[in-house]
C-alpha positions, 0 to 999 in steps of 0.5 A: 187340059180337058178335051175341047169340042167348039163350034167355030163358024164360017164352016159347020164343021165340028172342032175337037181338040184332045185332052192334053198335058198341064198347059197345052192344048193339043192341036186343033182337028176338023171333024169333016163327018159331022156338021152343026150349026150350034154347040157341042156336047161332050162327057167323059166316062172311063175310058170313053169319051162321047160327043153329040151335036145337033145337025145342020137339020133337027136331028141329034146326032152322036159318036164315041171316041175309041183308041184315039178315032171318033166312031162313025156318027148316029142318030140318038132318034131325038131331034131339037131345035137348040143343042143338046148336052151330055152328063154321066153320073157314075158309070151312066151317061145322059143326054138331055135337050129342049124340045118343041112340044106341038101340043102347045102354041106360043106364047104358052110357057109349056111349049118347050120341055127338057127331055132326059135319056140314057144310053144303053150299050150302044144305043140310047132309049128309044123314048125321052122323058120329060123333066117338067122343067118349061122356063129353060133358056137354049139348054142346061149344063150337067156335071157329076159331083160327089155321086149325084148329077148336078144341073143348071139353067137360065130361067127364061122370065126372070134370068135367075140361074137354077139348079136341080140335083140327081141321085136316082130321082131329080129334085128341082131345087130352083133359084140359086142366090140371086144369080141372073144371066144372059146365057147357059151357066156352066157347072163342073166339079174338081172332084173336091168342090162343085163350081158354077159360072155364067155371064152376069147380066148386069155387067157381062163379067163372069160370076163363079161361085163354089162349093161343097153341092149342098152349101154354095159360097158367095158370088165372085165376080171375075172382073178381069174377065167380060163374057160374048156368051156362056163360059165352060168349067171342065177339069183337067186330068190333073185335077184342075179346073179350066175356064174357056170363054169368049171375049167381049171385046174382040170376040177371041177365045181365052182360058184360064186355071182355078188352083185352090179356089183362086183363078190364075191372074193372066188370061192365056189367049188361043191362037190357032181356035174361035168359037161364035160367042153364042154357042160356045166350048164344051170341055170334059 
């Protein structure tokens, strides 16, 4: 199973769970050193693993996972309103995340830009540049796929999932099909084909769709499945790729295995986990 990080509620506390073998999930630790009140960003890059997180104030805060113990957390130097997220393509990680702009005044659309960084070493640029990208809804989802950084997003004024591609330089690609959703679509690779998933506005059902990067199939909707808030795609070390999301109709957490493009017909429920529906799982 992917390593799991989650904001439960209740508490600010961080949870965390370790990446574990075919079926299990490791059990569940409370990271008594760092505090949010919205998501958690986790990637993976080699051997490391690393985590960033808005704090219970604006202030981005981060760490890395060395011999099986979370270094003490830092500041990134970069503050948000909303959560940040992290990417890596290759042997490069990335953070990205919304911030306010105090040049501009509601409702201007450009009030809000998606700021891009890259960790060096052990510290992250000093400055973070802007995507152009000002239609974002919260955040965007970033996930490596045969060399190239994929990302998506929601657009705010029309609820359409778009994408943009990394090989160097981004290209903003825009809309895909015609997707809309109510929450951060997901995006991840199996290392054979890339998946996107979100919460369908018409209906709360998670949509899927997959594909090579370049030409995606047709929409899927998993209509044994309904959303609280965005689902999370990571791929286990096995190679398959897992589905966490929060129920609509209790609010539980439930995951499921995608084997050879074909979702596993029973849903597997967490007992010992829960997240607010809104802020959801981050999965690496």
């Amino acid at each position: 199973m992917p390593a799991m990080a989650w904001f439960e509620g209740g508490t600010n506390f961080i949870r965390w769970s370790a990446p574990g073998q075919a079926g299990q999930w490791p059990e569940v630790q409370v990271l008594g050193d760092r505090c949010t009140g919205r998501g958690v960003a986790l990637a993976r890059n080699g051997d490391h693993t690393y985590m960033a997180w808005k704090g219970v104030e604006r202030n981005i805060w981060w760490s890395r996972l060395r011999d099986g113990s979370w270094s003490p957390r830092e500041s990134t130097g970069f503050r948000t309103l909303t959560f940040p997220v992290l990417g890596r393509l290759g042997d490069r990680t990335f953070l990205a995340f919304r911030r306010e702009e105090r040049n501009f005044r509601p409702p201007s659309h450009q009030q809000y830009t998606i700021r891009w960084a890259e960790l060096h070493g052990d510290r992250w640029e000093t400055e973070s540049r802007d995507l152009g990208l000002h239609f974002v809804d919260e955040n965007v989802s970033l996930a490596e796929h045969d060399g190239r950084l994929h990302m998506v997003w929601r657009r705010t004024f029309d609820s359409r999932v778009c994408h943009a591609v990394f090989d160097g330089t981004w290209t903003i690609e825009g809309p895909v099909g015609n997707w809309r959703t109510s929450a951060v679509p997901a995006v991840a690779s199996d290392g054979v084909h890339l998946h996107f998933a979100w919460r369908r506005v018409e209906d709360d059902h998670i949509g899927w769709v997959a594909g090579t990067g370049d030409h995606l199939g047709d929409e899927v909707v998993l209509s044994d499945r309904r959303a609280a808030g965005g689902p999370a795609l990571g791929r286990s070390a096995d190679g398959e790729l897992v589905m966490v999301w929060c129920d609509a109709a209790d609010g539980g957490l439930r995951w499921a295995r995608c084997r050879e493009l074909c979702w596993e017909s029973r849903q597997h429920a967490f007992a010992d986990r829960h997240a607010d529906a809104w802020h959801g799982v981050s999965l690496a």
